[in-house]
C-alpha positions as CSV (number, residue, x, y, z in Angstrom):
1,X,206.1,56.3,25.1
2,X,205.6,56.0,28.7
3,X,208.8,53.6,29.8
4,X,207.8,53.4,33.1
5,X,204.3,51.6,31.9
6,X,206.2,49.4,29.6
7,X,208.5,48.7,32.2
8,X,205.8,47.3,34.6
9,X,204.0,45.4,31.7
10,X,207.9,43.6,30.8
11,X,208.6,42.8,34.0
12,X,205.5,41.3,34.8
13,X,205.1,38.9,31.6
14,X,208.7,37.7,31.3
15,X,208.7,37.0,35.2
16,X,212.1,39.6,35.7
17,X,213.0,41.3,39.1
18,X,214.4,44.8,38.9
19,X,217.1,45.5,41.1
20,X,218.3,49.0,41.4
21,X,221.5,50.4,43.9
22,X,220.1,53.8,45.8
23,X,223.1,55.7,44.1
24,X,221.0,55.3,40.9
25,X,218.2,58.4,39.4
26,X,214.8,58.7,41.4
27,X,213.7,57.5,38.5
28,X,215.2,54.4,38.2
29,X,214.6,54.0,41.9
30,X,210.9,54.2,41.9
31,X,210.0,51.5,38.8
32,X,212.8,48.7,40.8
33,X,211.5,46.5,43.0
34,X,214.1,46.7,45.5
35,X,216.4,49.0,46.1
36,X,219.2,48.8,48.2
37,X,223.1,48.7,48.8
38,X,225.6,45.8,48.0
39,X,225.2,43.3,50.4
40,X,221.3,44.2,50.4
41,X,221.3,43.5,46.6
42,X,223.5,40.4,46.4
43,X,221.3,38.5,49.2
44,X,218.1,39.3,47.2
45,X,220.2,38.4,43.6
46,X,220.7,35.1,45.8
47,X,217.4,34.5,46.7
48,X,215.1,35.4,44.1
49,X,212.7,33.2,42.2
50,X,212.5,35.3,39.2
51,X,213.4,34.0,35.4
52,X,215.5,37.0,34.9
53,X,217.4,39.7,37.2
54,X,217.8,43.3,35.9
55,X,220.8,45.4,37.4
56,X,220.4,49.0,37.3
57,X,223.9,49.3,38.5
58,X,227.9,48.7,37.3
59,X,229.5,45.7,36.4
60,X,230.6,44.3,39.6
61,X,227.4,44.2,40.9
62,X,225.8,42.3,38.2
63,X,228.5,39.7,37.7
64,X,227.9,39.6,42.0
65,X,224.0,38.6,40.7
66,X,225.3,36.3,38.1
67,X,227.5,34.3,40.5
68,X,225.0,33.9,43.0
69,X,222.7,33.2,40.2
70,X,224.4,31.4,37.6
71,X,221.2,29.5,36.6
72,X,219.1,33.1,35.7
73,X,219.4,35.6,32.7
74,X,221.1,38.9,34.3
75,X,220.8,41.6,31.9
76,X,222.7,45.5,32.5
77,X,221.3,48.2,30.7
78,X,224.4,49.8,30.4
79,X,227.8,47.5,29.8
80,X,229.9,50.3,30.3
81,X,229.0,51.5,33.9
82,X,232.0,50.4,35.4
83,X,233.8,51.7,38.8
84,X,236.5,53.5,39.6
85,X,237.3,51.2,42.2
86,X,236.5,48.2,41.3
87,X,238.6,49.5,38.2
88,X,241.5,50.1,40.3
89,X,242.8,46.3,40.8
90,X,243.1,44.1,38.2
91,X,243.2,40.6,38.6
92,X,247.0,40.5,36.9
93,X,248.0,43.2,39.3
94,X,246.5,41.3,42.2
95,X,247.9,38.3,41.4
96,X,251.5,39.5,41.4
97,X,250.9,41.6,44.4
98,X,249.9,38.6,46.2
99,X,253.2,37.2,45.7
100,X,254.6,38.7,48.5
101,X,252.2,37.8,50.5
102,X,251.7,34.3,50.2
103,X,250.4,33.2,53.7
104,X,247.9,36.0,54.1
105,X,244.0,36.1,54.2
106,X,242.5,38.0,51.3
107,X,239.7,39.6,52.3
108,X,237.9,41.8,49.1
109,X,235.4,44.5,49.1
110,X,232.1,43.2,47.0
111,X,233.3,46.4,44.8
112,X,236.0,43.9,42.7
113,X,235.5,42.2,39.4
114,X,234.8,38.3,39.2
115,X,238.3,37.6,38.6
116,X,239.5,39.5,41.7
117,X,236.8,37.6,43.7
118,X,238.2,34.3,42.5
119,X,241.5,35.1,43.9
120,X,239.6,36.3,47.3
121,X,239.1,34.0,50.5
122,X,236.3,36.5,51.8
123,X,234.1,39.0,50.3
124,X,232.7,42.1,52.4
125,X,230.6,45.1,52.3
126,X,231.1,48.0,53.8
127,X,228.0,46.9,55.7
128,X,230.0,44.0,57.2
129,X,233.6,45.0,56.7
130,X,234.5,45.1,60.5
131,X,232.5,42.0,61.6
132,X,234.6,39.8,58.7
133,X,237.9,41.3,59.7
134,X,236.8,41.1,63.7
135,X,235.7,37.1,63.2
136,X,239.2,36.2,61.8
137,X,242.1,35.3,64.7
138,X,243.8,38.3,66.2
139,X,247.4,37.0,65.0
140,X,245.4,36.5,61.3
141,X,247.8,37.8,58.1
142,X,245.1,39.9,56.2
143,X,245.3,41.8,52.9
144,X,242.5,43.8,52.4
145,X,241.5,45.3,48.8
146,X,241.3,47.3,47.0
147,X,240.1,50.9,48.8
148,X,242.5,52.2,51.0
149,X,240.1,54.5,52.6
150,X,237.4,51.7,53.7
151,X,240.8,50.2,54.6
152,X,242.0,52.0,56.8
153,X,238.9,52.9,58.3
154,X,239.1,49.1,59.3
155,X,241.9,48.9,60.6
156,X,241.2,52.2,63.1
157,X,238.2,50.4,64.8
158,X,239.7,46.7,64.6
159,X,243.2,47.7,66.1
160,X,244.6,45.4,63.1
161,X,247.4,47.3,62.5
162,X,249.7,44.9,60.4
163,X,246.8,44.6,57.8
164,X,247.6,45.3,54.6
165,X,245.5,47.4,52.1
166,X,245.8,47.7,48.3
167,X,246.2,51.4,47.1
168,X,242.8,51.5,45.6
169,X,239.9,54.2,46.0
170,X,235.7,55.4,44.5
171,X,236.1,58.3,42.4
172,X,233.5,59.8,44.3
173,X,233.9,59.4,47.9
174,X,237.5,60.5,47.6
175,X,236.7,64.0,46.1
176,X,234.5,65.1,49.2
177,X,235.8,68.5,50.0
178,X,236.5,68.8,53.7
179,X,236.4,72.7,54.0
180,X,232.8,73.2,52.1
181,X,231.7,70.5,54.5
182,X,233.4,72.7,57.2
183,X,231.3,75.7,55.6
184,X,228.2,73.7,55.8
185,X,228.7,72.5,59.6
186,X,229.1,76.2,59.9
187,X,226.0,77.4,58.0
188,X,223.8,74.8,59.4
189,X,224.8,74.2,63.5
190,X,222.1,71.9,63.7
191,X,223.0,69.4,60.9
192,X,224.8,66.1,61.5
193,X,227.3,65.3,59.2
194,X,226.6,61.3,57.5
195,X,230.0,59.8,55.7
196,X,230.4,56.3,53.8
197,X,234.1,55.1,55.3
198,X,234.9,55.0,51.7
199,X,235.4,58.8,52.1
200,X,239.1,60.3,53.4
201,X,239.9,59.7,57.0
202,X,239.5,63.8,56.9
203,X,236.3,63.7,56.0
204,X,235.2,61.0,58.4
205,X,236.9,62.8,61.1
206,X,234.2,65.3,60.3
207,X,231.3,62.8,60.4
208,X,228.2,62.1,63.4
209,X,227.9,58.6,62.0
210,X,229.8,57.0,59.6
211,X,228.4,53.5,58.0
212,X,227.2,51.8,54.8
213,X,224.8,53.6,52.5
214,X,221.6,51.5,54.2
215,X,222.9,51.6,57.7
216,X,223.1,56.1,56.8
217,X,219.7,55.8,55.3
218,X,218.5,54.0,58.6
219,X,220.1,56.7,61.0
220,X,218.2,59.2,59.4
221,X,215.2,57.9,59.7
222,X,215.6,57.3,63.8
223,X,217.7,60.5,64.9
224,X,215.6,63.4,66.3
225,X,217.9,65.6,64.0
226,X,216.2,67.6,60.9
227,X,219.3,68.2,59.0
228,X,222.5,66.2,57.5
229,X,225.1,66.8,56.0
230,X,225.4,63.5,53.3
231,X,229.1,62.4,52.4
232,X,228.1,60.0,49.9
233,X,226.7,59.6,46.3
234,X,224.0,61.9,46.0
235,X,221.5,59.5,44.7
236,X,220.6,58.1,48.1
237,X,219.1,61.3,48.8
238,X,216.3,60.2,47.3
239,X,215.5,57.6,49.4
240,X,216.2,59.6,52.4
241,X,213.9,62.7,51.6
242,X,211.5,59.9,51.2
243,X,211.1,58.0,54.3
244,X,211.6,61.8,55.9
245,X,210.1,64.1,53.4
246,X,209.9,66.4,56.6
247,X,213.7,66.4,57.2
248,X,216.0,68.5,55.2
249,X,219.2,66.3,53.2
250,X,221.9,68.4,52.2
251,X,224.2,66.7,50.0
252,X,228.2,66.9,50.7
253,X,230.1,68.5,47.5
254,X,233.4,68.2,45.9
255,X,236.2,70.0,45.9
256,X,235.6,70.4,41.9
257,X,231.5,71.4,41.7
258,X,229.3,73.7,40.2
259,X,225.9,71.4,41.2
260,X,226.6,71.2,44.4
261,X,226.8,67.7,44.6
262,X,229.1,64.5,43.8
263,X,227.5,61.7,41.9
264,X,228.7,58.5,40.1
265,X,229.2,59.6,36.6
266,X,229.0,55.1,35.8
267,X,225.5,55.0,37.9
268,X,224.0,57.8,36.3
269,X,224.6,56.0,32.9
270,X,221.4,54.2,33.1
271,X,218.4,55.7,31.9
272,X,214.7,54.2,31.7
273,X,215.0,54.0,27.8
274,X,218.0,51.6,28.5
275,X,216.0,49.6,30.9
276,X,212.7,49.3,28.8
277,X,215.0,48.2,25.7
278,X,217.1,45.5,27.8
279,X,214.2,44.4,29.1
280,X,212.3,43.8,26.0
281,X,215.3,43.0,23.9
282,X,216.8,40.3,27.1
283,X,220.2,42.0,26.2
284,X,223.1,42.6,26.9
285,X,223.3,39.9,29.1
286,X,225.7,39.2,32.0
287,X,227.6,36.0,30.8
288,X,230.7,34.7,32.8
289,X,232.5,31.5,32.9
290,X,230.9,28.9,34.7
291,X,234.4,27.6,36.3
292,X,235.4,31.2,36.9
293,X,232.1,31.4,39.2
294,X,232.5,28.5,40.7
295,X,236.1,30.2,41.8
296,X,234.4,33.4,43.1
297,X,231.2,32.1,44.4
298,X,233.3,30.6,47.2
299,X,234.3,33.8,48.6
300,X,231.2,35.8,48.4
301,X,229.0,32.4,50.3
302,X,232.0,32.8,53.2
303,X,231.2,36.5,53.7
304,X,227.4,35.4,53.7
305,X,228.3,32.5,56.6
306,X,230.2,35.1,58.8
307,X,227.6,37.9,58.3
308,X,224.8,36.0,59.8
């Protein structure tokens, strides 16, 4: 069976949008019909007119669709394609943590679960990150969860030095070995170095331009250079090679690698069998409270108002 052409035919007669993160397989890539990062995603999830929203991505992101569309049928090919990150704050954690900080302004990364975005006052991406922390007053209490890397990153260009950050961090961008990259720098003189700020303040150190995986993909489609260096999942590669096929994308590894490469073991979950059978069997489906998105709907809307 050709999954891709049953794909196609699905979509088209059960009116469904396809929605698929860039750290997903070329595969998967090519038979969404957008593909994007986070906030990218979420505004399209928000937006679209289609009867039913598949996810080709983890958890958080499709409960993020679900919220924003509580009146369409989200389906995720794969239930378990969680995040390490997202993984790494629960909601009872959070909630005793907050205890000591009672007058402060929670500020989440979209990377949470629904019940951590309930207890958020702001949502970000690591698209807007800076311009949510930068609109809030200068004297403004701020905890900021849950990756302590994007955190801190933060706080280096904002100056907010008395923010707190949750001890939190992506599997993947925190294994980024800093002396292979050092071997590539030195292998390839002309390359510039690309970093997510999820990566280790060592790594970003390292980096030409550091920024969200579309605002990477963007910078290496305008800069006269012909060779990076990529500290962050591999699958945006992809995308890159694509809109600069004559460009060469080298792929930053991991301390632990024999590929070569660091990917997502949660993205790569999905396969184009799992989409062609969620698609024709409308399951499993997304379902969440309607009171517990009502709660966490509030926070992601505020990030939406300030990131105009």
């Amino acid at each position: 069976m050709d999954f891709s052409d049953e794909i196609y035919r699905l979509k088209r007669k059960k009116n469904c949008i396809i929605l698929s993160h860039f750290y997903q397989t070329s595969d998967i890539q090519n038979i969404a019909d957008f593909v994007g990062d986070s906030l990218q995603l979420s505004q399209i999830a928000a937006e679209t007119e289609a009867d039913i929203i598949l996810f080709c991505g983890v958890n958080f992101m499709a409960e993020t669709a679900k919220i924003l569309s509580p009146d369409k049928k989200v389906l995720l090919p794969e239930p378990e394609a969680g995040c390490s990150l997202a993984d790494s704050c629960s909601v009872d954690d959070l909630k005793e943590f907050l205890k000591n900080y009672p007058d402060h302004t929670v500020v989440s990364y979209v990377n949470t679960s629904v019940g951590v975005k309930a207890l958020t006052d702001i949502c970000c991406t690591s698209s807007n990150a800076v311009k949510i922390i930068e609109s809030l007053p200068e004297n403004e209490k701020i905890v900021f969860l849950p990756d302590r890397n994007l955190g801190s990153y933060i706080k280096s260009v904002t100056k907010r030095n008395d923010m707190i950050i949750w001890d939190g961090a992506c599997h993947v961008h925190e294994e980024f070995s800093v002396e292979k990259i050092i071997e590539l720098k030195k292998k390839y003189t002309d390359a510039k170095v690309l970093a997510h700020p999820e990566c280790k303040k060592t790594v970003l150190i390292l980096a030409d331009m550091i920024g969200s995986t579309a605002a990477l993909l963007e910078f290496s489609k305008k800069d006269e250079c012909m060779r990076f260096i990529v500290a962050t999942e591999s699958g945006i590669l992809h995308q890159m090679q694509m809109s600069s096929p004559q460009k060469t994308f080298i792929p930053a590894p991991p301390v632990d690698s024999t590929c070569g490469c660091n990917d997502c073991k949660y993205m790569k979950m999905i396969t184009l069998e799992k989409v062609y059978n969620t698609l024709k069997n409308e399951s499993p489906e997304v379902l969440i409270d309607i009171e517990l998105i009502k709660k966490a709907k509030k926070s992601i809307l505020r990030m939406f108002e300030i990131s105009k």
